[in-house]
C-alpha positions in Angstrom: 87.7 -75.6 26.3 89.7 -75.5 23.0 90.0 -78.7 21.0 93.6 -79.9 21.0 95.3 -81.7 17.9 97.3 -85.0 19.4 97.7 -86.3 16.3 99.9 -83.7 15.0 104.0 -82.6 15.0 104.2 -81.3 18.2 107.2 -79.6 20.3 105.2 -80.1 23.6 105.2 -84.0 23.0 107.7 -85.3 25.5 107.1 -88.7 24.6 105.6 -91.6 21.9 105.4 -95.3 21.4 108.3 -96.9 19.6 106.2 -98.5 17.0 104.3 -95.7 16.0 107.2 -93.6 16.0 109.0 -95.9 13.7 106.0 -95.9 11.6 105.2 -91.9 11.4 108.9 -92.1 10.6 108.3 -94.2 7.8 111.0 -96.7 8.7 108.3 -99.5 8.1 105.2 -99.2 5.8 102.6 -100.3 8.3 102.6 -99.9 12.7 101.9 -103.7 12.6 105.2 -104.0 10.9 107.2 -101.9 13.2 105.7 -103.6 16.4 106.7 -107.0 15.0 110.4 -105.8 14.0 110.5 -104.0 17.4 109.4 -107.7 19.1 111.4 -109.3 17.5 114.8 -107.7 18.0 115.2 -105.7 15.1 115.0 -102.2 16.5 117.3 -101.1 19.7 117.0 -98.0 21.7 120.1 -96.8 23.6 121.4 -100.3 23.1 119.0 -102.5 25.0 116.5 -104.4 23.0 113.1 -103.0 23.8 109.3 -104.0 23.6 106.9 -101.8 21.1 105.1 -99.6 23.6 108.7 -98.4 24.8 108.1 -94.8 25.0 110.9 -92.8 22.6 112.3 -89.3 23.6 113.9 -86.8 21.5 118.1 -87.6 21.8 117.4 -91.3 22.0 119.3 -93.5 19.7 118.2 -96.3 17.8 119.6 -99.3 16.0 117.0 -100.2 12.9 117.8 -103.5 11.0 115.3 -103.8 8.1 116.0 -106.6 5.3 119.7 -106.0 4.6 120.2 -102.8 5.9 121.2 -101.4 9.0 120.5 -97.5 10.3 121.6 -95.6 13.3 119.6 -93.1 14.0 119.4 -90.1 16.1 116.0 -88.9 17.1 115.1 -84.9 16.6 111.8 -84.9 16.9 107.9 -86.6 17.6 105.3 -87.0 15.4 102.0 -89.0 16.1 101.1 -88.7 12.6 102.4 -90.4 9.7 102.7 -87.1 7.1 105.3 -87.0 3.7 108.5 -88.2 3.3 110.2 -85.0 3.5 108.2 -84.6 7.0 109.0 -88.0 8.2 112.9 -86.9 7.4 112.7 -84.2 9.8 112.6 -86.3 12.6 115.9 -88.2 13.2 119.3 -88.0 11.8 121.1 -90.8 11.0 125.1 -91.0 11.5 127.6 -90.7 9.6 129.0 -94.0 10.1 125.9 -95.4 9.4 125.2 -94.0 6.1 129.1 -94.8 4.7 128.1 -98.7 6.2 125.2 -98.7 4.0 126.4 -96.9 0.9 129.6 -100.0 0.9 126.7 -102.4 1.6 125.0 -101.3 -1.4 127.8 -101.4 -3.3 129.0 -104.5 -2.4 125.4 -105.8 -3.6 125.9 -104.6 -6.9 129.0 -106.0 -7.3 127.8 -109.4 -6.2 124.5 -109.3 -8.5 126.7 -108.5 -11.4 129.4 -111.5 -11.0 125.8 -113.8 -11.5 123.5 -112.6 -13.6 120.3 -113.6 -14.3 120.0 -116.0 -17.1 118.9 -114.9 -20.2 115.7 -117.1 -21.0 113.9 -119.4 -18.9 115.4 -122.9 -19.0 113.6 -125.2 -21.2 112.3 -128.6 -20.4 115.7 -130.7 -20.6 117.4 -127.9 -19.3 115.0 -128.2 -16.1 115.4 -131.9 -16.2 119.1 -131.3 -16.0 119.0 -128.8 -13.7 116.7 -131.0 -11.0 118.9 -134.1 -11.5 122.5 -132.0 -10.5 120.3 -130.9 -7.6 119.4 -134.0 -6.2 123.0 -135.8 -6.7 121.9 -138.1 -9.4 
């Protein structure tokens, strides 16, 4: 009997776990991570919040909020194993509407990082004295 690769892309794969999906997908740098953002509501398939062993078909779509940003995602394909970027790319498509939402968001960001900069030297020790004494009301 012939040995048989699980692990790798494979068009006969109907089905895989959510959170390793996510992972071989690179959404999340770790499968720990992705089970914790599936538990915790971060990660929708078809709509309906889901638990990490939900099984994920080719055509499902997802909903993927990670820090700030926000995907929806169309998955094209299974992979078991976590391979190269350009790979993990392969297997979903993300909408359109999506990607203009995150490009404003991104933009918006900039915008909001540049109206307060960062100061230019660390505050001294009045400066600090000052700063703690505004901040408690005194």
């Amino acid at each position: 009997m012939p040995k048989v690769n699980k692990s790798s892309m494979n068009e006969g794969m109907l089905k895989i776990r959510l959170d390793k999906w996510l992972w071989c997908a690179r959404f999340f740098k770790t499968r720990s991570l992705a089970a914790a953002a599936v538990a915790g509501g971060k990660v929708h398939v078809n709509g309906v919040r889901v638990k990490p062993a939900h099984e994920v078909r080719i055509g499902d779509r997802l909903e993927i909020t990670r820090d700030a940003e926000r995907y929806e995602i169309v998955v094209r394909a299974l992979s078991a194993k976590r391979g190269a970027a350009s790979a993990a790319q392969q297997l979903y498509e993300e909408t359109v509407a999506s990607q203009e939402t995150r490009v404003r968001h991104a933009e918006l960001r900039k915008l909001a990082a540049l109206a307060s900069p960062a100061p230019l030297k660390r505050p001294d020790k009045k400066s600090r004295r000052l700063i703690h004494r505004f901040k408690q009301g005194l």
